[in-house]
N, CA, C and O of each residue as an XYZ file, in Angstrom:
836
protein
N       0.838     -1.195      0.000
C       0.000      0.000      0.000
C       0.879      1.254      0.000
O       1.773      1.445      0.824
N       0.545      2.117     -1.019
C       1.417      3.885     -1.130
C       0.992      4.775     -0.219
O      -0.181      5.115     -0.370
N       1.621      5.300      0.754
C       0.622      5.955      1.164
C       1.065      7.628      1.069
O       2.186      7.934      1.477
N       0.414      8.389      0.677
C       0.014      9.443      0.353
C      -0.559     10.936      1.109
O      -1.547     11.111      1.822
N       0.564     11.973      0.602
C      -0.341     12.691      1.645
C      -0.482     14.347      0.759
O       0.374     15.004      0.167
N      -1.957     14.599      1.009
C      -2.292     15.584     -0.383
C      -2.129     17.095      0.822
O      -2.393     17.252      2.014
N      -1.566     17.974     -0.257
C      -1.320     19.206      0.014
C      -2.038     20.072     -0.686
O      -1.593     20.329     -1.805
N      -3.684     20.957     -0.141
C      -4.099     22.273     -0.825
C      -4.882     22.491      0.229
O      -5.160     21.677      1.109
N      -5.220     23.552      0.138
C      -5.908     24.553      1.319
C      -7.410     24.777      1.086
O      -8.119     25.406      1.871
N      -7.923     24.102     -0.280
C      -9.457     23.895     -0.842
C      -9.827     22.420     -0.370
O      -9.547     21.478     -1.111
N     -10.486     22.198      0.918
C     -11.115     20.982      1.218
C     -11.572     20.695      0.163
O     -10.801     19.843     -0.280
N     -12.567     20.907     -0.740
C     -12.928     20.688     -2.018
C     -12.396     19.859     -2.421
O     -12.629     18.654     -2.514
N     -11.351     20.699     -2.789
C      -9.987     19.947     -4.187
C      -9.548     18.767     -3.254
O      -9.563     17.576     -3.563
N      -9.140     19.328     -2.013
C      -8.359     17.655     -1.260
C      -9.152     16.645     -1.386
O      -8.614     15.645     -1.861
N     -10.732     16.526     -1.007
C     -11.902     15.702     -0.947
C     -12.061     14.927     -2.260
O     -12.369     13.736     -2.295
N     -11.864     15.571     -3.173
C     -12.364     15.448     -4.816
C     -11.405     14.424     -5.104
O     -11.803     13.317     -5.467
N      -9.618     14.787     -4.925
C      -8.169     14.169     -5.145
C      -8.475     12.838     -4.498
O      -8.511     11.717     -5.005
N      -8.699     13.257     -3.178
C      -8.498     11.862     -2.432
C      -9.464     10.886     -2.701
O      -8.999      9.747     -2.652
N     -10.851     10.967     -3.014
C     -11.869      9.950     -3.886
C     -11.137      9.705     -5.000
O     -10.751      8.546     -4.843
N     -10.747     10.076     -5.955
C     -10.294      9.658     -7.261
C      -8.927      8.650     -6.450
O      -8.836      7.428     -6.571
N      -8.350      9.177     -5.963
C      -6.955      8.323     -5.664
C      -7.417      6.661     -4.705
O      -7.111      5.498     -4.969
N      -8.142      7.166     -3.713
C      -8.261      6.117     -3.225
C      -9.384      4.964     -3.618
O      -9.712      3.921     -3.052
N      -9.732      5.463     -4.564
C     -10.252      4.631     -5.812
C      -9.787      2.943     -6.051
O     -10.400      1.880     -6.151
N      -8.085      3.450     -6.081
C      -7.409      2.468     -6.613
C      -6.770      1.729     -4.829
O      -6.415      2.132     -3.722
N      -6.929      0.707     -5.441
C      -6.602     -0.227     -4.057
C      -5.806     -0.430     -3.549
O      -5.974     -1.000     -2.471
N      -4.220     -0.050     -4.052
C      -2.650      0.282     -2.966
C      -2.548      1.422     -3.180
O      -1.407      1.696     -3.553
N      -3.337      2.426     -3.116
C      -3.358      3.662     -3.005
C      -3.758      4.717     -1.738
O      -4.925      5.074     -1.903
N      -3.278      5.209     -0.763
C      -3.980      5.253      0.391
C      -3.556      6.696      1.056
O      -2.426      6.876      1.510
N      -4.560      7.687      1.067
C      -4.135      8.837      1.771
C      -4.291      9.060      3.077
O      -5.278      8.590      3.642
N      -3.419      9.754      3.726
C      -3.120      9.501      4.867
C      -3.092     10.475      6.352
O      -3.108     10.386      7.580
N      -3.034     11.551      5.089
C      -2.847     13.068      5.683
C      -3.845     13.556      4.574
O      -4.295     12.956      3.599
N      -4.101     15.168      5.149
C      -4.445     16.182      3.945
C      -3.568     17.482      4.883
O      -3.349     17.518      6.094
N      -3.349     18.061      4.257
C      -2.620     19.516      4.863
C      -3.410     20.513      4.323
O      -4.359     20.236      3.589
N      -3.095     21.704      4.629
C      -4.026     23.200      4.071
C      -3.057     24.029      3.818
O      -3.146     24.942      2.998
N      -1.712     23.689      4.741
C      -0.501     25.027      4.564
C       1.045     24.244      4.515
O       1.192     23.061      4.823
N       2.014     25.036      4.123
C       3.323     24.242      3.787
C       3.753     24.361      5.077
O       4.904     23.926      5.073
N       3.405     24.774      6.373
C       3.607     24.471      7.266
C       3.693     23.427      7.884
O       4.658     22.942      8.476
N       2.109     22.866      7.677
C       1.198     21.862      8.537
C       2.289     20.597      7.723
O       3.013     19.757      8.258
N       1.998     20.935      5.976
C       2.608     19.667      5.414
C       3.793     19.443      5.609
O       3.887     18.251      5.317
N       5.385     20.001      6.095
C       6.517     19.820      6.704
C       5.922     19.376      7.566
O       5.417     18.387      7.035
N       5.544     19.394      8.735
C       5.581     18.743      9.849
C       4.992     17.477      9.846
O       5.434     16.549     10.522
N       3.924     17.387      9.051
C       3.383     16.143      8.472
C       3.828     15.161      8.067
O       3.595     14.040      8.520
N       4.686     15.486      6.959
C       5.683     14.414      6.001
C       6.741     14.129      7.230
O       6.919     12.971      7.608
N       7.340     15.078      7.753
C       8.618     15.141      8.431
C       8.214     13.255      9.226
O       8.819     12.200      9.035
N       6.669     13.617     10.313
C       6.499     12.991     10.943
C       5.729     10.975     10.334
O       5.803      9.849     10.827
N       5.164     11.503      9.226
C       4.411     10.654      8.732
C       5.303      9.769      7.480
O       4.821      8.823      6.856
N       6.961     10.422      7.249
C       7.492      9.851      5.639
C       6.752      9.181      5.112
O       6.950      7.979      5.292
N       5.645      9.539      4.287
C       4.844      8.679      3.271
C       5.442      8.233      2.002
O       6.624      7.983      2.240
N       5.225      8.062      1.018
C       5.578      7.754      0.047
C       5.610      8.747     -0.816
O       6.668      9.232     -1.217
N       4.404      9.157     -1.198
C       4.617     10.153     -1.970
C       3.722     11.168     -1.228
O       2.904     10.809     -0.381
N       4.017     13.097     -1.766
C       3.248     13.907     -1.712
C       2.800     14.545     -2.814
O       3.602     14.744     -3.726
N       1.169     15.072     -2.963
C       0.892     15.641     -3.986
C       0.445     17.289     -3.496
O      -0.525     17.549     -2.785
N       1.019     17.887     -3.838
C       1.288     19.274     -3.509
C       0.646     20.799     -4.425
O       1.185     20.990     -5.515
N      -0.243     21.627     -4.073
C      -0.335     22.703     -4.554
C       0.512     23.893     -5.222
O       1.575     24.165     -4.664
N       0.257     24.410     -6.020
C       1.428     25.568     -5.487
C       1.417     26.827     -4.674
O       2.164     27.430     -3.904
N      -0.040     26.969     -5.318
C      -0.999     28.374     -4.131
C      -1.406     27.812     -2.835
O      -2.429     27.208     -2.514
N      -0.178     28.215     -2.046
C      -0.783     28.117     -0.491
C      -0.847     29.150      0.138
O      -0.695     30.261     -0.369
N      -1.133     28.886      1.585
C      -1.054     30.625      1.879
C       0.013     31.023      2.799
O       0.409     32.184      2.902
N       0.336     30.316      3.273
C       2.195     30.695      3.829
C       3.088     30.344      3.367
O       3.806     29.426      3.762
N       3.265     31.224      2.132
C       4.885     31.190      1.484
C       4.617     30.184     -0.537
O       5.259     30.543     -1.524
N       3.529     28.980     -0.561
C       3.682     28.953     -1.355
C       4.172     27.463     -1.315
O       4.781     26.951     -0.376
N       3.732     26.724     -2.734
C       4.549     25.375     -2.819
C       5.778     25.092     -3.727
O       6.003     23.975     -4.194
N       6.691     26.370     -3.980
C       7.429     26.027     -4.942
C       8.700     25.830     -3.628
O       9.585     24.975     -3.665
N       8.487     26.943     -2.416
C      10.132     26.403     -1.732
C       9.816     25.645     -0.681
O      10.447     25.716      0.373
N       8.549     24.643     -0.910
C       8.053     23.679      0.365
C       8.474     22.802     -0.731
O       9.183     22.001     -0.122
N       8.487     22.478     -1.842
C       9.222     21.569     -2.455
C      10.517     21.281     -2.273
O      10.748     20.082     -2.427
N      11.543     22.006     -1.974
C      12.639     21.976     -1.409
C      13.128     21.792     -0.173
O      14.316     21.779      0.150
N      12.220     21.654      0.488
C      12.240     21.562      2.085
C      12.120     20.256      2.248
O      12.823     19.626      3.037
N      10.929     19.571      1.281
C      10.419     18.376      1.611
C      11.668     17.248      1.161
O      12.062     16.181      1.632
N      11.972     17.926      0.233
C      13.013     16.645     -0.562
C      14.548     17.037      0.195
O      15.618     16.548     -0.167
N      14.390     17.989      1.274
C      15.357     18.225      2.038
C      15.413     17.096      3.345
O      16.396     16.411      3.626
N      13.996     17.092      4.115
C      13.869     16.304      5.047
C      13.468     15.543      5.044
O      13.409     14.927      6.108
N      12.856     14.961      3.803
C      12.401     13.444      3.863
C      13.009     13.027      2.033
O      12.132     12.972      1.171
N      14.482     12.772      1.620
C      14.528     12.307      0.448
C      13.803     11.214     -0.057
O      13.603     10.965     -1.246
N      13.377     10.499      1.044
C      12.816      9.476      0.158
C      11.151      9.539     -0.303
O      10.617      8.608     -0.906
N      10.515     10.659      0.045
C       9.639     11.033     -0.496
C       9.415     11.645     -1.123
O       9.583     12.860     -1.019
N       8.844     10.946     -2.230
C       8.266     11.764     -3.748
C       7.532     12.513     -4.182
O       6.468     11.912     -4.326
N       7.426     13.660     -4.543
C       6.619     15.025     -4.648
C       5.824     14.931     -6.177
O       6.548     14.655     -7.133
N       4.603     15.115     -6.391
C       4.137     15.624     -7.442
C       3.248     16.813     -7.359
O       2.524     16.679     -6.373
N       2.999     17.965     -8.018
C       2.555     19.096     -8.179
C       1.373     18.894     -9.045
O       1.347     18.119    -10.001
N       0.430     19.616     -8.662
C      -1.491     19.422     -8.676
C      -1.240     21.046     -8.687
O      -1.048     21.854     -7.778
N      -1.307     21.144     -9.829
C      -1.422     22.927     -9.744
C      -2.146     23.119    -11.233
O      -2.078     22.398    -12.228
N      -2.873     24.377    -11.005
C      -3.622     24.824    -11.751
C      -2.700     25.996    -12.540
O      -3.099     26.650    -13.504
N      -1.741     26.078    -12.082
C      -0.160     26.772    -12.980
C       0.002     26.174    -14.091
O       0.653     25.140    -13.946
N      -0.460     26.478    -15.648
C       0.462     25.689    -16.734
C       1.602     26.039    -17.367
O       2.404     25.331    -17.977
N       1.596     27.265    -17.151
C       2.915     28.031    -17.692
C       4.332     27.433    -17.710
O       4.702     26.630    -16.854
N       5.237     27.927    -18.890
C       6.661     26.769    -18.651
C       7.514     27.615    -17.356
O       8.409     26.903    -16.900
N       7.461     28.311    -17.013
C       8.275     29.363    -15.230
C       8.032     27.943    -14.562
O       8.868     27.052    -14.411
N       6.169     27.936    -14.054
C       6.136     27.625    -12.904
C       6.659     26.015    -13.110
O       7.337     25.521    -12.208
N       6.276     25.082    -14.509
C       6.746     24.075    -14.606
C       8.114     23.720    -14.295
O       8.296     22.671    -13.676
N       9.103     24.433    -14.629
C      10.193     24.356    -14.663
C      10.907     24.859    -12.699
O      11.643     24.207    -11.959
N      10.474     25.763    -12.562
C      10.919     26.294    -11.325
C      10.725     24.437     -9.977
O      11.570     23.988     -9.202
N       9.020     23.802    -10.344
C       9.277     23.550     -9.536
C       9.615     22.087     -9.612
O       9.721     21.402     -8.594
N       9.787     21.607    -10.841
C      10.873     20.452    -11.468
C      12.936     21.017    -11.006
O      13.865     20.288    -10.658
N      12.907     22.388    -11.208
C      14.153     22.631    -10.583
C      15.008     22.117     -9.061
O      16.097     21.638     -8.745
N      13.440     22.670     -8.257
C      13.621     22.422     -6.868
C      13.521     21.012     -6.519
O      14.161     20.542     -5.578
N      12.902     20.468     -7.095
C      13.272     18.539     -6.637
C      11.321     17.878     -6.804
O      10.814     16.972     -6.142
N      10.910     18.397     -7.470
C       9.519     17.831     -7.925
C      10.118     16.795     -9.088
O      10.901     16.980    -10.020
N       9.133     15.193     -8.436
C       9.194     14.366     -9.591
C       8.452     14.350    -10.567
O       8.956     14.099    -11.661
N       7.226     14.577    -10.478
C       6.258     15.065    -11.013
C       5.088     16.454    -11.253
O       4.457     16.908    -10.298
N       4.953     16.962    -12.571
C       3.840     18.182    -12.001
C       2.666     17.482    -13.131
O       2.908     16.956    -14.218
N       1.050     17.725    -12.312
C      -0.240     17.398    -13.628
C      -0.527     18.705    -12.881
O      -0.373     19.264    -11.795
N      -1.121     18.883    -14.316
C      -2.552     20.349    -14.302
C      -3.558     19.431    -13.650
O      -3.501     18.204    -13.568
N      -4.791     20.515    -13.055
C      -5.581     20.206    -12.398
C      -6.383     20.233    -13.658
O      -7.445     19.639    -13.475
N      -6.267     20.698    -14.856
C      -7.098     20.199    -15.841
C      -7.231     18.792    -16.331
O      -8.249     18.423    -16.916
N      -5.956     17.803    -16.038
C      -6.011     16.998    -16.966
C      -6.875     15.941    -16.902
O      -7.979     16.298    -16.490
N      -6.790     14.715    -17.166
C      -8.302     13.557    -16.748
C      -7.786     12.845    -15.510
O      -6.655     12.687    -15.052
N      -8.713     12.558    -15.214
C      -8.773     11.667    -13.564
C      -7.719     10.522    -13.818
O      -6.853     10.334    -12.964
N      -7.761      9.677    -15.066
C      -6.852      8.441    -14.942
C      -5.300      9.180    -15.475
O      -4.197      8.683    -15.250
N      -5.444      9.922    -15.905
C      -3.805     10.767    -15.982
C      -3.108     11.071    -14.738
O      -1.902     10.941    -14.528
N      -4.172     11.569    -13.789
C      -3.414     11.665    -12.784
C      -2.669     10.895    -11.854
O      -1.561     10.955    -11.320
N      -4.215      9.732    -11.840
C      -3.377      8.148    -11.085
C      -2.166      7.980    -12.090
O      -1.067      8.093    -11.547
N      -2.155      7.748    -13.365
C      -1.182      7.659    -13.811
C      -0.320      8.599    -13.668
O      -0.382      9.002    -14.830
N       0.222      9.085    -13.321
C       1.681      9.926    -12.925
C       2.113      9.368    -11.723
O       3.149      8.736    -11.515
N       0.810      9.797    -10.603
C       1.564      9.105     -9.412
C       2.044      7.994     -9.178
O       2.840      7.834     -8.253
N       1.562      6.786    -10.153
C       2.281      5.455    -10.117
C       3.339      5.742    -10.654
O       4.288      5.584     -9.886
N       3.702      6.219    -11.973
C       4.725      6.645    -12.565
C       6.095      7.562    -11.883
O       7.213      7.649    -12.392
N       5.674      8.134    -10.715
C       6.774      8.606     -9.947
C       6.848      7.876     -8.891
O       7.944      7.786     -8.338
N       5.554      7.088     -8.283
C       5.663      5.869     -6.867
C       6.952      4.898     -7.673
O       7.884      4.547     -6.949
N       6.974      4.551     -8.913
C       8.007      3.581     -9.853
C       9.347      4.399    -10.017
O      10.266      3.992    -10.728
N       9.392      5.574     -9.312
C      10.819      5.975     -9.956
C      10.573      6.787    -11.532
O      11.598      7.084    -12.146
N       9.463      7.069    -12.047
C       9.934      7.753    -13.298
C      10.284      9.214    -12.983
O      11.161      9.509    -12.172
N       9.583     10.085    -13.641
C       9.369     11.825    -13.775
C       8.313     11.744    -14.780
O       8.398     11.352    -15.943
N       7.248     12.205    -14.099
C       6.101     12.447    -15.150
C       5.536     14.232    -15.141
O       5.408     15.221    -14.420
N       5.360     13.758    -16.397
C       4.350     15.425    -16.781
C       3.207     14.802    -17.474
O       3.235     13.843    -18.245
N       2.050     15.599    -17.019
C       0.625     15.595    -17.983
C       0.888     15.910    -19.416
O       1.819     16.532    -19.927
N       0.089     15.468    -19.819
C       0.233     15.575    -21.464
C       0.448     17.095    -21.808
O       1.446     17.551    -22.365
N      -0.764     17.876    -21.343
C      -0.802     19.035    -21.452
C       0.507     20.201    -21.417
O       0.700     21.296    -21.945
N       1.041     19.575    -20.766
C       2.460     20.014    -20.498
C       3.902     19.280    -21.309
O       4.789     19.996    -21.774
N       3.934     18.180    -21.360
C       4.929     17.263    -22.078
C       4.922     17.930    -23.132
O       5.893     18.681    -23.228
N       3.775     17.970    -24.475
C       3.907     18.430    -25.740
C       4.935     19.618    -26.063
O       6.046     19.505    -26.580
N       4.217     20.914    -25.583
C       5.012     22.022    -25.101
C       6.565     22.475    -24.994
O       7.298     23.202    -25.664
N       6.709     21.669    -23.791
C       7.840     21.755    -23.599
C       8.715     20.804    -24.393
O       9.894     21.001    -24.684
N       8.198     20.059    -24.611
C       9.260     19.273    -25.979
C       9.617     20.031    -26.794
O      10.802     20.107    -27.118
N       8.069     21.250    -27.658
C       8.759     21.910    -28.423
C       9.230     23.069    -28.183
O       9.527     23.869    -29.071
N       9.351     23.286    -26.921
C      10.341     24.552    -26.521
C      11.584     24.218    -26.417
O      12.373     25.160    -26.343
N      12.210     22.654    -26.373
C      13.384     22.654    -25.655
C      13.408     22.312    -24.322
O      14.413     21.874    -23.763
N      12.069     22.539    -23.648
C      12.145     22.451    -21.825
C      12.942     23.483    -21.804
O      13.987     23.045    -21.323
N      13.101     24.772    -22.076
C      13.857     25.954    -21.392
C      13.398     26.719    -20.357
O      12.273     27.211    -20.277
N      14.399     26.821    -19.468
C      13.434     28.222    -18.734
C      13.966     29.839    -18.937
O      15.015     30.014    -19.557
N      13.400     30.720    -18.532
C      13.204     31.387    -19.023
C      14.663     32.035    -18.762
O      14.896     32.254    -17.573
N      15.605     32.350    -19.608
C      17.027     32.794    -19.650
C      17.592     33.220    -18.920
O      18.635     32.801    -18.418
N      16.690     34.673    -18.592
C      17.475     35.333    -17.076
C      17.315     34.548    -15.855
O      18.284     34.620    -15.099
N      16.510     33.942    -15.534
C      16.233     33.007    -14.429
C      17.431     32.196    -14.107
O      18.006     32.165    -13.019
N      17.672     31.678    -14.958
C      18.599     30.816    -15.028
C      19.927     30.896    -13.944
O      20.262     30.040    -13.126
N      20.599     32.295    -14.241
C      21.229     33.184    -13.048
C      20.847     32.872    -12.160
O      21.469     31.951    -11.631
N      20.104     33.195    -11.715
C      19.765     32.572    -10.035
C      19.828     31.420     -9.355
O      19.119     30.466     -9.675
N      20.715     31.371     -8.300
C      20.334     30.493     -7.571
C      19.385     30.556     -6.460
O      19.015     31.594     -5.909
N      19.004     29.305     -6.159
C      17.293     28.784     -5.479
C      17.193     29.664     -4.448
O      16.027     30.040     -4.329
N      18.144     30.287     -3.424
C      17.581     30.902     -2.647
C      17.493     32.847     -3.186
O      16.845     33.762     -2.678
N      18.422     32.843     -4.350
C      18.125     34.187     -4.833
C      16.724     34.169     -5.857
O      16.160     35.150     -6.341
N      16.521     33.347     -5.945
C      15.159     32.924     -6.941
C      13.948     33.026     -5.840
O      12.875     33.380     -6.329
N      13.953     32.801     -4.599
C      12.830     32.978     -3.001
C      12.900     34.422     -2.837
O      11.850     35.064     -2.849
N      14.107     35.051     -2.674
C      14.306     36.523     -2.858
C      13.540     36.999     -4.046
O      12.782     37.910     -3.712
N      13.471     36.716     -5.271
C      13.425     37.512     -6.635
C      11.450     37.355     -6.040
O      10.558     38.202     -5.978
N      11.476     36.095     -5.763
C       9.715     36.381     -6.000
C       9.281     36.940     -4.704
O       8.088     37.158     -4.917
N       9.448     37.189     -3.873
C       9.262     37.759     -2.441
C       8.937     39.259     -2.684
O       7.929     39.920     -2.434
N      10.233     39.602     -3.304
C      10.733     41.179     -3.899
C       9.426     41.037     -4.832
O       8.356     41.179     -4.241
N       9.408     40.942     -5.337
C       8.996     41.063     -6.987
C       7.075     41.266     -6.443
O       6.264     41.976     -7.038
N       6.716     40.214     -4.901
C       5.302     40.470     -4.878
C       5.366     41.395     -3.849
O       4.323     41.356     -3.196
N       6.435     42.498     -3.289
C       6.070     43.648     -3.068
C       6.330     43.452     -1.578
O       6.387     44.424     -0.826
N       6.471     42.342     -1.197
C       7.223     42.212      0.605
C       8.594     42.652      0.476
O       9.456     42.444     -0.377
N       8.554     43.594      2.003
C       9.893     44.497      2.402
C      11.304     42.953      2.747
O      11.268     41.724      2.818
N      12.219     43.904      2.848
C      13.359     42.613      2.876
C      12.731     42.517      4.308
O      12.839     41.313      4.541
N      12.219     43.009      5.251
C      12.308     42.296      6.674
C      10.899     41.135      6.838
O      10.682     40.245      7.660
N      10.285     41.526      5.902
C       9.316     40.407      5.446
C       9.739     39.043      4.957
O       9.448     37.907      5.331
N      10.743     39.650      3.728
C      11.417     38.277      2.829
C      12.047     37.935      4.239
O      12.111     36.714      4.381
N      12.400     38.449      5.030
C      13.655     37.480      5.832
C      13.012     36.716      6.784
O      13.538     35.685      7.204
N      11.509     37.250      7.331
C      10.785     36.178      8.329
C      10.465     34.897      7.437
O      10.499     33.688      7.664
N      10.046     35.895      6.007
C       9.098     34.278      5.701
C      10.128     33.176      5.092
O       9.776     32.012      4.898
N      11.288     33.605      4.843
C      12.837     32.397      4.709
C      12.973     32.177      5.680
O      12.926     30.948      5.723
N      13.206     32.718      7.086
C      13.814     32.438      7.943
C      15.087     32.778      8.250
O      15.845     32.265      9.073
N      15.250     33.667      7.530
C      16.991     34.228      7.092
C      16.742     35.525      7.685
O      15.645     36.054      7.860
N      18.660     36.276      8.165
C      18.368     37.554      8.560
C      18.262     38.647      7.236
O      18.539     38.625      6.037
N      17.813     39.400      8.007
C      17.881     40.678      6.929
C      18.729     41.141      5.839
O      18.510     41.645      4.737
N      19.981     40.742      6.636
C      21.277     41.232      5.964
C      21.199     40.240      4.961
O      21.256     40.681      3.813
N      21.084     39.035      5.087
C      21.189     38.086      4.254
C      20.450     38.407      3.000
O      20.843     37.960      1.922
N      19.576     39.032      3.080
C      18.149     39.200      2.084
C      18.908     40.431      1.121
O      19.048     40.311     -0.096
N      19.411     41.751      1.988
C      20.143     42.422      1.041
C      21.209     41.812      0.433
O      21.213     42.098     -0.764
N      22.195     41.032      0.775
C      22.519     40.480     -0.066
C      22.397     39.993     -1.064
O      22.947     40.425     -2.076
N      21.614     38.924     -1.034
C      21.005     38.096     -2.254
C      20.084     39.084     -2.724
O      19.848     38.705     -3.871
N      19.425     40.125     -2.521
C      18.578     40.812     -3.312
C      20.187     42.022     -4.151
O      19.970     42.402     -5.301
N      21.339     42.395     -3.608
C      21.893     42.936     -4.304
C      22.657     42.055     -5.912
O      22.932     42.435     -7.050
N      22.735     40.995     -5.296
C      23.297     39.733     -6.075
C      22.562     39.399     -7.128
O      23.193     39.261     -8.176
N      21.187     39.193     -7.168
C      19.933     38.929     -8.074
C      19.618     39.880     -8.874
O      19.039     39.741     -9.951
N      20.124     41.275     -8.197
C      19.381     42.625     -9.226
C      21.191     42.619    -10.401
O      21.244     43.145    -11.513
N      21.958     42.161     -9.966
C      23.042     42.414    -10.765
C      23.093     41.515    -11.951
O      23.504     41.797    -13.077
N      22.453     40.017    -11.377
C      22.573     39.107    -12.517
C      20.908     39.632    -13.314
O      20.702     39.108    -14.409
N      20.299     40.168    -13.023
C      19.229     40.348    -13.523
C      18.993     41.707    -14.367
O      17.972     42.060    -14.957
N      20.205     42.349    -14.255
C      20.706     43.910    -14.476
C      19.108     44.430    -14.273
O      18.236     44.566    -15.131
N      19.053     44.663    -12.855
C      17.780     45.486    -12.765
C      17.988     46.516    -11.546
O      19.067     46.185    -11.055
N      17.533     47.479    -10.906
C      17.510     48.282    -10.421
C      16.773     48.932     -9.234
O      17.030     49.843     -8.447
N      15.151     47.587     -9.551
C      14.387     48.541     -8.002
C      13.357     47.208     -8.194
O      13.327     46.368     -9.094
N      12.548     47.357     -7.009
C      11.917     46.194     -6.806
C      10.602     46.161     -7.855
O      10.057     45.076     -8.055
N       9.993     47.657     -8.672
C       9.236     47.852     -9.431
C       9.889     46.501    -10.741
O       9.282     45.538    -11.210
N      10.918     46.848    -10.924
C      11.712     46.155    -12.154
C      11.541     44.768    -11.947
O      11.281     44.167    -12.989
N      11.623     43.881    -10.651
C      11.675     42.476    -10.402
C      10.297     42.228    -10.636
O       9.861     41.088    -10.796
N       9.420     43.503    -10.670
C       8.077     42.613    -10.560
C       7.848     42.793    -11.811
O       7.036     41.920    -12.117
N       8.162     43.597    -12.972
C       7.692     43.355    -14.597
C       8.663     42.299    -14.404
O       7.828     41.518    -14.861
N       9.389     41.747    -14.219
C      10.322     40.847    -14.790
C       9.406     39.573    -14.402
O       9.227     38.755    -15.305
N       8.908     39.367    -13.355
C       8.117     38.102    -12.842
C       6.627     37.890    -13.384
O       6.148     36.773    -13.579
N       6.161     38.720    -13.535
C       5.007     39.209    -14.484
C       5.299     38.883    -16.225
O       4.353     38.693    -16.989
N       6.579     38.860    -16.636
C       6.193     38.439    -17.946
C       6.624     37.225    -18.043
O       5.976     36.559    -18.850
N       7.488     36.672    -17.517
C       7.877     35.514    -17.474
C       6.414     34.309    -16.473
O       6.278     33.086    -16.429
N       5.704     35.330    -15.914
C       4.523     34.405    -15.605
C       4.122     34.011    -14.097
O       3.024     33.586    -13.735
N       5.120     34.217    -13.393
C       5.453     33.909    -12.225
C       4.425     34.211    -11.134
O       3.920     33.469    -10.292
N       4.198     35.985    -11.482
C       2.805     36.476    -10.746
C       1.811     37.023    -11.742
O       2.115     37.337    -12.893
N       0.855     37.095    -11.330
C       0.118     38.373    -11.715
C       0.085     39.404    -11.935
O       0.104     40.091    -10.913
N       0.040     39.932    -12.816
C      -0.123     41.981    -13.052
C      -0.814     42.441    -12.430
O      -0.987     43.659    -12.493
């Protein structure tokens, strides 16, 4: 039996996921979480097998709870249930250590299928996404690239308009640290003010206008 533990903050969506999943008969959820809080402490305590993860949460987000998770529990496998199709968010959170991402569009047996497909050790993407990025190359988006993962937590922090003493509670990092990596990020990014990080995240997809 897999056992499973779903990450989104819409009882709905968790309720909906977990009928379709536990559908199948070594399939078994175990947890549900609402915040990347609850779900660290969860996985930490529960190492399931796999997690299926949001990206819109409401403390902080599931792209650097992906990194946390495959920090403290490697042997658990992450797939992403996000309603994100864009190639940023695909890529950002395949960067951070996601084995898998499906759109919340795709069909019900696509989805079981992935999660077996990463419970087996593959890397799966929904169709919807595979095509795409085949014919892009799988690139991400150039300037990004520059960054490393924790100047990339900085760039989007900055970019949605939280002060560095904000970025530094919700990392956990001091202040100083934050000017740093925010001086470091605006250089590889040749940009200039935090107005600039946010067209930059805005066209590449990252946030909203």
């Amino acid at each position: 039996m897999y056992r499973i533990v779903l990450v989104d903050d819409h009882a709905i969506v968790r309720e909906g996921f977990k009928h379709l999943i536990e559908r199948e008969p070594d399939l078994d959820v175990v947890a549900e979480c609402r915040s990347a809080e609850e779900a660290l402490e969860t996985v930490i305590a529960a190492a399931p097998d796999l997690v299926a993860l949001d990206l819109s949460l409401p403390d902080g987000g599931g792209l650097p709870l992906i990194e946390h998770l495959r920090s403290a529990v490697p042997t658990t496998r992450v797939v992403v249930l996000s309603m994100h199709d864009s190639e940023p968010y695909v890529s950002e959170a395949l960067r951070r250590g996601a084995h898998g991402y499906v759109t919340k569009g795709a069909a019900p047996e696509e989805l079981v299928a992935g999660l077996r497909a990463v419970l087996q050790g593959e890397r799966f993407l929904s169709s919807d996404l595979a095509q795409p990025r085949a014919q892009a190359g799988q690139g991400d988006p150039a300037p990004l690239r520059r960054l490393t993962l924790r100047e990339r937590d900085v760039f989007l922090l900055l970019a949605r308009g939280l002060t560095a003493k904000q970025a530094a509670a919700e990392l956990g990092i001091g202040q100083k640290t934050v000017y740093i990596h925010r001086a470091s990020l605006m250089a590889k990014l040749e940009t200039a003010s935090e107005l600039e990080l946010f067209r930059l995240a805005v066209t590449h997809g990252l946030i909203e206008g």
